[in-house]
C-alpha positions in Angstrom: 81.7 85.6 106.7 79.7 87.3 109.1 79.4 90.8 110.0 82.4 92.1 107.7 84.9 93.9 108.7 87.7 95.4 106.4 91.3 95.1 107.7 93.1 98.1 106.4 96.7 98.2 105.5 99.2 100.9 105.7 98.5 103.7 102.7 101.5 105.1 103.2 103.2 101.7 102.4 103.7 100.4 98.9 105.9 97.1 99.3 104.3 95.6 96.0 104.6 99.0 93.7 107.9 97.5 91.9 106.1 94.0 91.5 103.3 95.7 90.2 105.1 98.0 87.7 106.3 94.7 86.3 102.7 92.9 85.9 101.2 96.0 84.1 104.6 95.9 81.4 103.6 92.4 81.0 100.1 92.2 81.8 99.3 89.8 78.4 101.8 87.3 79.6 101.0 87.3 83.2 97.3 86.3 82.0 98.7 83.6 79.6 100.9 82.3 82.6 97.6 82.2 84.9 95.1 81.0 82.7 96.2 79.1 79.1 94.6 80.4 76.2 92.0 83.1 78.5 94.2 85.6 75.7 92.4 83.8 72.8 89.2 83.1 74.4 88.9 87.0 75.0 90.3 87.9 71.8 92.1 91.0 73.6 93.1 94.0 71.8 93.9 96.6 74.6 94.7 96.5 78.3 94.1 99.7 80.1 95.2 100.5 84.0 92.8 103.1 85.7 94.5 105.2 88.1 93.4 105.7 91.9 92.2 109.4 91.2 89.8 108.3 88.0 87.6 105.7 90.9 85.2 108.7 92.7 83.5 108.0 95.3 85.8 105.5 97.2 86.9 106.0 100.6 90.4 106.9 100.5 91.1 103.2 102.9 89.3 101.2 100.5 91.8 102.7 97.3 94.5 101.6 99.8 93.3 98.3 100.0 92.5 97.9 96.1 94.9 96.0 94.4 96.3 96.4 90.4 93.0 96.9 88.1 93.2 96.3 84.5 90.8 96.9 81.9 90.9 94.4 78.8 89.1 95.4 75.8 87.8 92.6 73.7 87.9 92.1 69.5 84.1 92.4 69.8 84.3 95.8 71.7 83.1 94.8 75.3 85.1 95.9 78.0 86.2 93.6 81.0 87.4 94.2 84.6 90.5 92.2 86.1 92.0 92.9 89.3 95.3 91.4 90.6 95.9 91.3 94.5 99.7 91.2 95.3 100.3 90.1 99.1 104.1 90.5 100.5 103.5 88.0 103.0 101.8 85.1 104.6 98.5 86.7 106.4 95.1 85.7 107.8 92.9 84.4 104.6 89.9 85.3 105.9 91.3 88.9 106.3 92.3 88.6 102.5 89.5 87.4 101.4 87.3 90.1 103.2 89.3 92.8 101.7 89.0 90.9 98.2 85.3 90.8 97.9 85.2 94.5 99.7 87.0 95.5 96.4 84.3 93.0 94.1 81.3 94.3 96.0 82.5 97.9 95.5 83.5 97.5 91.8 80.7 95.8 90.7 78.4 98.4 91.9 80.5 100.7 89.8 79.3 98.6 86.5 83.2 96.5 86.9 82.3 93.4 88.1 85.2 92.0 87.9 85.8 89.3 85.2 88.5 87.6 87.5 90.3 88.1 90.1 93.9 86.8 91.0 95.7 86.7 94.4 99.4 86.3 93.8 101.6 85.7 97.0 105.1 86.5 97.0 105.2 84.5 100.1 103.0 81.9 101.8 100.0 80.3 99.7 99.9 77.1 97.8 102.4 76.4 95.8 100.5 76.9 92.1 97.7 78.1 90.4 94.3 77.1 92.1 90.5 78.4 91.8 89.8 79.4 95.4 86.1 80.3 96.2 84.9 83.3 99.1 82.0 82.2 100.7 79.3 85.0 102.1 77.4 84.1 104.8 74.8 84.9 107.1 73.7 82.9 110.2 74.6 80.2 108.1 73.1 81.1 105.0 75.2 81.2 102.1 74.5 85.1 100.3 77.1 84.8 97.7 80.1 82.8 96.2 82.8 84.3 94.4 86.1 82.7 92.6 89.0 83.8 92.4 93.0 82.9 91.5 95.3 81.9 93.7 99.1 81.9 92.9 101.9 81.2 95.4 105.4 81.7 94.2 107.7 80.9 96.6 107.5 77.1 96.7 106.5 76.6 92.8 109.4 74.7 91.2 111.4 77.4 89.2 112.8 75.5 86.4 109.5 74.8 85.4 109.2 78.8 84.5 112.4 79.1 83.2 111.3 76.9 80.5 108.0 78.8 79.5 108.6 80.9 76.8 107.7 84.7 78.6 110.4 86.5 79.9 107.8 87.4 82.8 107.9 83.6 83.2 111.8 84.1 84.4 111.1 87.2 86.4 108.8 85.3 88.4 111.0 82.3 88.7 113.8 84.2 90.1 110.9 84.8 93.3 110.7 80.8 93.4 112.8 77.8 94.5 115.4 76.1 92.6 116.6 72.7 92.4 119.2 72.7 90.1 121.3 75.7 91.5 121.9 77.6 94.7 119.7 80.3 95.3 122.2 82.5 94.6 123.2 81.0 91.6 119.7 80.7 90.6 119.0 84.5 90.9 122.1 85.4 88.9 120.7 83.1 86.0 117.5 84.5 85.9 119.0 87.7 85.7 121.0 87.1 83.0 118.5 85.7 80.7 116.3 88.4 81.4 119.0 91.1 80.5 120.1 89.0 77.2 115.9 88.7 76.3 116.0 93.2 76.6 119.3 93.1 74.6 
C-alpha cells in the first residue's frame, strides 16, 4: 500500500454500538467461536475493555476509526491486546485494511501490539472464518505483513451455529442465512432459544 491514507468514518455514527455491547458480554465465547481452543492456549483469566478517554494522545479521527479493544490477561500474568473491527457493510478492502493497520501501527507503538485482530462483517466478506494478510509496501518493496481474522456472517450457513453450544453462537446465527426455515421463521427461533438460554 503506498502512500497511506486513512479513510475516516462518521464519529458521530455508531451503527455497530449494539453489536458491540453484545461481543464484550460474551467476549470468551466470541474467541472460542473464532479460533478453537485460542481460550486454552492463553489460559485467560480476565478480559478488560479500555475506554476511548483512557488511549492519550490519539487524534480524536483515529479513536473514531478504532474498533472494540480488549485486553486478555493470561494465567501466567502477561497481558495481551485484541481488537475486533465490526463493518455494517460491504466496503473498499483496501480502505479497511488501511484503517486496520492505522489502528496496529498506532497501538503497537503504545506497547499493544495487538495479539490478533478480527474483522467481522455483518454484510459482505467471505462467508467463514479465514486468515487474511495486509501487505505494506513501498515502490514494490514489501515493509511489513500483518494477519488478521476475517469473519463474514451473512452467507455462513446458520444451522451450523445454532448447533454450537454458545448462546452467542445463536445471536450471530440469527445475522446469517437459513436453510431450513424462512427468514422470518428463522429469526423468531433464534430468538426464542436465546430468551429460554437467559431464563
Amino acid at each position: 500500500m503506498k502512500g497511506r491514507t486513512l479513510k475516516r468514518r462518521n464519529p458521530l455514527a455508531h451503527p455497530t454500538q449494539s453489536f458491540e455491547d453484545m461481543l464484550r458480554a460474551f467476549f470468551p465465547d466470541f474467541l472460542d467461536l473464532i479460533e478453537p481452543g485460542l481460550i486454552e492456549r492463553l489460559e485467560l483469566e480476565l478480559v478488560a475493555f479500555p475506554r476511548p478517554e483512557d488511549l492519550t494522545g490519539w487524534p480524536e479521527e483515529e479513536l473514531c476509526d478504532l474498533g472494540l479493544l480488549a485486553e486478555v490477561m493470561t494465567r501466567r500474568g502477561r497481558w495481551l491486546t485484541i481488537l475486533v473491527q465490526v463493518e455494517t457493510e460491504t466496503g473498499d478492502r483496501q480502505a479497511l485494511e488501511e484503517r486496520l493497520l492505522g489502528s496496529y501501527l498506532r497501538l503497537s507503538l503504545e506497547g499493544r501490539q495487538p495479539a490478533r485482530m478480527v474483522v467481522v462483517h455483518l454484510q459482505g466478506g467471505r462467508p467463514g472464518i479465514h486468515l487474511e494478510w495486509i501487505v505494506d509496501e513501498a515502490d514494490g518493496e514489501e515493509l511489513l505483513r500483518v494477519p488478521y481474522l476475517s469473519f463474514g456472517l451473512a452467507e455462513c450457513r446458520a444451522e451450523d451455529y445454532l448447533a454450537k453450544p454458545q448462546p452467542l453462537a445463536w445471536a450471530l446465527a440469527a445475522l446469517m442465512r437459513p436453510t431450513e426455515r424462512s427468514l422470518t421463521e428463522h429469526r423468531d427461533f433464534c430468538l426464542r432459544r436465546i430468551a429460554g438460554c437467559a431464563c
